[in-house]
C-alpha positions as CSV (number, residue, x, y, z in Angstrom):
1,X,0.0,0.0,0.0
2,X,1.4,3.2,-0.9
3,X,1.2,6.6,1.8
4,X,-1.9,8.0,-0.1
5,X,-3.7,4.6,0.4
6,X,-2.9,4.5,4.5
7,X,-3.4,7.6,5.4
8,X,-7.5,6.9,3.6
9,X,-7.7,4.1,5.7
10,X,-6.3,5.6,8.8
11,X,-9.0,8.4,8.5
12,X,-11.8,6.1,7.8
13,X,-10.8,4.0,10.9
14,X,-10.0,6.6,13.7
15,X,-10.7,10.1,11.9
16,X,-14.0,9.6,10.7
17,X,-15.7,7.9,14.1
18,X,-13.8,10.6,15.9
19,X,-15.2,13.8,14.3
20,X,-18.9,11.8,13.9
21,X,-18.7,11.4,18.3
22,X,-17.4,14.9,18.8
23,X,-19.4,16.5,15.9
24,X,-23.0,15.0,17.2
25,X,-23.1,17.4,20.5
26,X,-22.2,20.4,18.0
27,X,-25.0,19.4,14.9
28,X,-27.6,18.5,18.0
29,X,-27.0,22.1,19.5
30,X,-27.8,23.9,16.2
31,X,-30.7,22.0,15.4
32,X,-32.1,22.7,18.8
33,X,-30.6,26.5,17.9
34,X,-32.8,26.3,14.4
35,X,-35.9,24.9,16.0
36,X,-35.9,27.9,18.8
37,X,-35.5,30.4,16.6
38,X,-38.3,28.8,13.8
39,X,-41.0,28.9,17.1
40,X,-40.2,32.2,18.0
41,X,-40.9,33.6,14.5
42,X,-44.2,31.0,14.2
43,X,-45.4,33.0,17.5
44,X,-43.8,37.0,15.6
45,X,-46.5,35.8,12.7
46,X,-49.1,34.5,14.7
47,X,-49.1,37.6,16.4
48,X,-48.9,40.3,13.7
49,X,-51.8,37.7,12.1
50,X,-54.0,38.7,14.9
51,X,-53.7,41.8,14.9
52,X,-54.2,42.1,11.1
53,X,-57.3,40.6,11.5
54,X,-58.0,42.8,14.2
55,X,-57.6,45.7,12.5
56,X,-59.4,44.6,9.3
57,X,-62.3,43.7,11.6
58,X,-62.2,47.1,12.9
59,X,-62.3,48.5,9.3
60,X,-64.9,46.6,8.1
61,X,-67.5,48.0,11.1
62,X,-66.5,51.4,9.9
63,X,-67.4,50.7,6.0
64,X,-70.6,49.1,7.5
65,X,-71.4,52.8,9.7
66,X,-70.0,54.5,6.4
67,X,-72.5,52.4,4.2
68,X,-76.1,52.5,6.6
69,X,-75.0,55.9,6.5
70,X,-75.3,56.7,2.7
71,X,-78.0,54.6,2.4
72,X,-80.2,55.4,5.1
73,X,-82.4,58.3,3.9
74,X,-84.0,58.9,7.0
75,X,-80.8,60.2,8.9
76,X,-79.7,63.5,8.7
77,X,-75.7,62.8,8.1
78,X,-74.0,65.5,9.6
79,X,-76.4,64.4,13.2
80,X,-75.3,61.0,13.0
81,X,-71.4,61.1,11.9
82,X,-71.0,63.5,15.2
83,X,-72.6,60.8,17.0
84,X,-70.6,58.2,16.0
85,X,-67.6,60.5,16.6
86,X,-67.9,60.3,20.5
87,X,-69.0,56.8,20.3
88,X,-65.7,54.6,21.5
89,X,-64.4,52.2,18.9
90,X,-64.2,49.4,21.2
């Protein structure tokens, strides 16, 4: 066997078992890294989802005012947007 050839087979038998036992702790402790920091940004867009909806909810009970509003003939306009003006939006 030439140098090349035992150097290959001294990696394969001590080298490679060695970094694969040392290397384990070091791959386990980024995946655990990687997991933690995919939750936290699961619960970041679970929380700006929320309060998207929130706020659409929000605009969507203004159109509906807006729209009984310019539909309802009955109402004098100017009388019932001041009203809704000190009315608290939730």
């Amino acid at each position: 066997m030439d140098d090349l050839a035992k150097v290959l087979v001294v990696f394969i038998v001590v080298g490679l078992p060695t970094v694969l036992i040392f290397g384990q702790p070091l791959i386990r402790r980024w995946m655990d890294h990687r997991e933690k920091r995919l939750e936290i940004e699961r619960q970041m867009a679970a929380e700006k989802a929320a309060q998207y909806a929130a706020h659409n909810e929000r605009l969507e009970q203004r159109v509906r005012v807006l729209e009984r509003i310019v539909t309802d003939k009955g109402l004098e306009v100017s009388d019932e947007i001041e009203r809704l003006r000190d009315k608290p939006l939730n």
